[in-house]
TIBAPA-712185 format. One record per residue: x, y, z of N, C-alpha, C in turn; residue in three letters; residue number from 1. Coordinates in steps of 0.2 Angstrom, whole numbers, always signed. Atoms other than C-alpha are relative to their C-alpha. Layout:
BEGIN
<<X,Y,Z>,<X,Y,Z>,<X,Y,Z>,'ALA',NUM>
...
//
This chain:
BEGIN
<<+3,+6,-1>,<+655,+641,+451>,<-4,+0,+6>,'UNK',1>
<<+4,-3,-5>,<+651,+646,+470>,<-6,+3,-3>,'UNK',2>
<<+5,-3,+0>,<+638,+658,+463>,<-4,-6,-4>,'UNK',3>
<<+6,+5,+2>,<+630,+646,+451>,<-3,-6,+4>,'UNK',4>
<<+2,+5,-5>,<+628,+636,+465>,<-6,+0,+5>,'UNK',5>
<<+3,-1,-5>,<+619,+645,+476>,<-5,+4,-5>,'UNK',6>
<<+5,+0,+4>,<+608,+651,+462>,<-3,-4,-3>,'UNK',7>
<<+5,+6,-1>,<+602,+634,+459>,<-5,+0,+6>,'UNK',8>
<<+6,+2,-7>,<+598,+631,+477>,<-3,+5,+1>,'UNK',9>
<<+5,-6,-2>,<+590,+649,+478>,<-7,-2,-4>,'UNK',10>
<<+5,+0,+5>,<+580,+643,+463>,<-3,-6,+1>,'UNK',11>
<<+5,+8,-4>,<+575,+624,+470>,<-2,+2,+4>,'UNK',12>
<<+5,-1,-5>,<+570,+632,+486>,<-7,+4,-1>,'UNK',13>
<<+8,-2,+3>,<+557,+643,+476>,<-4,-3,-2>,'UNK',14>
<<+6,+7,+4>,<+550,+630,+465>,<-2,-6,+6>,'UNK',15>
<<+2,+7,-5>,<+549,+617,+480>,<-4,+5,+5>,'UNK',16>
<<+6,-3,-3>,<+539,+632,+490>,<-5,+2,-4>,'UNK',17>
<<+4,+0,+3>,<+529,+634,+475>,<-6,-5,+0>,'UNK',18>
<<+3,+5,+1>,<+526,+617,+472>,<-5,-3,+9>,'UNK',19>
<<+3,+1,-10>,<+521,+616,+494>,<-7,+1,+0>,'UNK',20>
<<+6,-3,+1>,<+509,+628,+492>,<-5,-3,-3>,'UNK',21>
<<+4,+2,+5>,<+501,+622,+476>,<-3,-7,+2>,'UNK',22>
<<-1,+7,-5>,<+501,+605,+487>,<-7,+1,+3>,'UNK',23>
<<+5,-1,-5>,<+491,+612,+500>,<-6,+3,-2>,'UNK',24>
<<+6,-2,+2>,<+478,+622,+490>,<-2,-6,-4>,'UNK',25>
<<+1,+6,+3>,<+476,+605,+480>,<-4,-4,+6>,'UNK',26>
<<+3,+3,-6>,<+471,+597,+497>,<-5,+2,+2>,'UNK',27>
<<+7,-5,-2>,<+458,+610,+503>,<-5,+2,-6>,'UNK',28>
<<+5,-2,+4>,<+450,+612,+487>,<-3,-6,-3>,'UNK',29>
<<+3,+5,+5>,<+449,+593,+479>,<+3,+1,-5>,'UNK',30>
<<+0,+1,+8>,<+446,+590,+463>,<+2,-5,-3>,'UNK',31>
<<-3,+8,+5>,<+452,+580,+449>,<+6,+2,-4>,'UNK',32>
<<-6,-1,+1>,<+468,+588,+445>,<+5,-5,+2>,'UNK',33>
<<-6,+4,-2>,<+484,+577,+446>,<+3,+4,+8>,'UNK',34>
<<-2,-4,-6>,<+491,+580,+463>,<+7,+1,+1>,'UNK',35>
<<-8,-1,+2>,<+509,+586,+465>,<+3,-3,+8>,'UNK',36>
<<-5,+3,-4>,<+521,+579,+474>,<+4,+1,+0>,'UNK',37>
<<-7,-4,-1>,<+536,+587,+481>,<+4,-5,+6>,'UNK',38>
<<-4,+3,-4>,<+548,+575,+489>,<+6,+3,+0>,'UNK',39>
<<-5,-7,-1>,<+562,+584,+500>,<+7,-4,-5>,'UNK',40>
<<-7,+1,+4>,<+580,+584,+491>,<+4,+0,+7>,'UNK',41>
<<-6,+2,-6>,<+595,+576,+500>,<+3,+3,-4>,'UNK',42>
<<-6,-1,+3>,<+611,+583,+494>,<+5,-5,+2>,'UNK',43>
<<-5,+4,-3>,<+625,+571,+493>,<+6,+1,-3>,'UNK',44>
<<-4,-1,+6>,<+641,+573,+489>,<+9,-3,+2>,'UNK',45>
<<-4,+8,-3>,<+653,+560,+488>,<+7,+2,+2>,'UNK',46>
<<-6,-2,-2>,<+670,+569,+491>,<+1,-1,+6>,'UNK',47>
<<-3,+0,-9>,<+666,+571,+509>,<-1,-9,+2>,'UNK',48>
<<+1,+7,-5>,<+663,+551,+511>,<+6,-2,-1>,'UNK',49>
<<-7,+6,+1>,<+682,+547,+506>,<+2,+0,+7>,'UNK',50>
<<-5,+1,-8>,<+693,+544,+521>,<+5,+3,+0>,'UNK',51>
<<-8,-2,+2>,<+709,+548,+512>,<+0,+5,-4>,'UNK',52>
<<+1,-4,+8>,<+714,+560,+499>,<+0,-3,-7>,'UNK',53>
<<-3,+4,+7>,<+717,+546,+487>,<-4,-8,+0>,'UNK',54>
<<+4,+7,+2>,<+708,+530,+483>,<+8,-5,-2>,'UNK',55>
<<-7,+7,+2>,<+726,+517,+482>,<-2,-5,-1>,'UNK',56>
<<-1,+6,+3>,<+720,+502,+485>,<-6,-4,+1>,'UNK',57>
<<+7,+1,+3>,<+705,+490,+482>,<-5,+1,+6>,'UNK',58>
<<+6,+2,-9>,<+699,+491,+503>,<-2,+7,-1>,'UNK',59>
<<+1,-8,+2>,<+698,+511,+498>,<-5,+3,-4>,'UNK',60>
<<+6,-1,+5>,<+687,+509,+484>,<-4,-3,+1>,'UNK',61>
<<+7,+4,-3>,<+676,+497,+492>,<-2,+6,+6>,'UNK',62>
<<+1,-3,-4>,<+676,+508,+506>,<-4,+5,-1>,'UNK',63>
<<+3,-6,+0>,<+671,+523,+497>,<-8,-1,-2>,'UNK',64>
<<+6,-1,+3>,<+656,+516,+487>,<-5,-5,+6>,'UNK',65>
<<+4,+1,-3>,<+651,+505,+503>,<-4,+6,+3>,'UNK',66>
<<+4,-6,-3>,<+649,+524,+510>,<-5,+4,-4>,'UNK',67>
<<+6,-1,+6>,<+639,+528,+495>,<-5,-2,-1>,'UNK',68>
<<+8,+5,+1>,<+628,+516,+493>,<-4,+2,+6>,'UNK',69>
<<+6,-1,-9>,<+622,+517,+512>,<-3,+7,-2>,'UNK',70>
<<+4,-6,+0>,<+619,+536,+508>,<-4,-1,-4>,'UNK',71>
<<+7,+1,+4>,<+608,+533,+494>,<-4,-3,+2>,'UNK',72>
<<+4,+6,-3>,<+600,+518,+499>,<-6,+5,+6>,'UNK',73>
<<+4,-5,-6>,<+595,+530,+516>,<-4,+6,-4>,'UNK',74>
<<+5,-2,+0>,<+588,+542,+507>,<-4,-3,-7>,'UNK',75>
<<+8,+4,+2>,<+579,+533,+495>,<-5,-1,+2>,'UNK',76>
<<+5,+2,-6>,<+570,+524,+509>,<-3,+5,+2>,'UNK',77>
<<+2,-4,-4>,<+566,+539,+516>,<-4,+5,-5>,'UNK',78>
<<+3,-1,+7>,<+558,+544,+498>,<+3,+9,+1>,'UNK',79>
<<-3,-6,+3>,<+570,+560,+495>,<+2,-1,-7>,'UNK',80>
<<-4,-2,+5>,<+575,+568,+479>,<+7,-1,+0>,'UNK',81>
<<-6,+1,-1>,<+594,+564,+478>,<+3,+4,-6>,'UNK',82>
<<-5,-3,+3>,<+606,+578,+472>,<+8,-1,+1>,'UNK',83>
<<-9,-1,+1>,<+626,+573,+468>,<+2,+5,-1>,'UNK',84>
<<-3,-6,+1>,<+635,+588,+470>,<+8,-5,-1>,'UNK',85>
//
């Protein structure tokens, strides 16, 4: 699972340098081709927001998905791609 993990992300960081590039020759050159847009990827991953190892009671689960919500919300706002690991 480690491995397929890190073969994703080796293969998202290629496509979002392709897509950079492609960006930037798009800029210098004009035209009338659709313009690409690469918006950066947050990773978020919700295990690390709990507090406890166990969700028991309702202040736990409000607590966790308050800390989820902020996280997305933030990088919404900040117009990132959002990956849930």
């Amino acid at each position: 699972m480690q491995e397929a993990e890190r073969a994703l992300d080796a293969a998202l960081v290629e496509i979002e340098t392709f897509l950079k590039k492609k960006q930037e020759k798009q800029e210098k050159k004009g035209g009338d081709e659709p313009k690409v847009v690469v918006k950066p990827r947050k990773e978020i991953k919700p295990a690390l927001l709990v507090k406890t190892p166990f969700l028991e009671t309702q202040d736990d689960i409000d607590g966790f998905l308050d800390a989820l919500r902020n996280e997305l919300q933030q990088a919404f706002s900040r117009g990132e791609r959002i990956q849930i690991r």
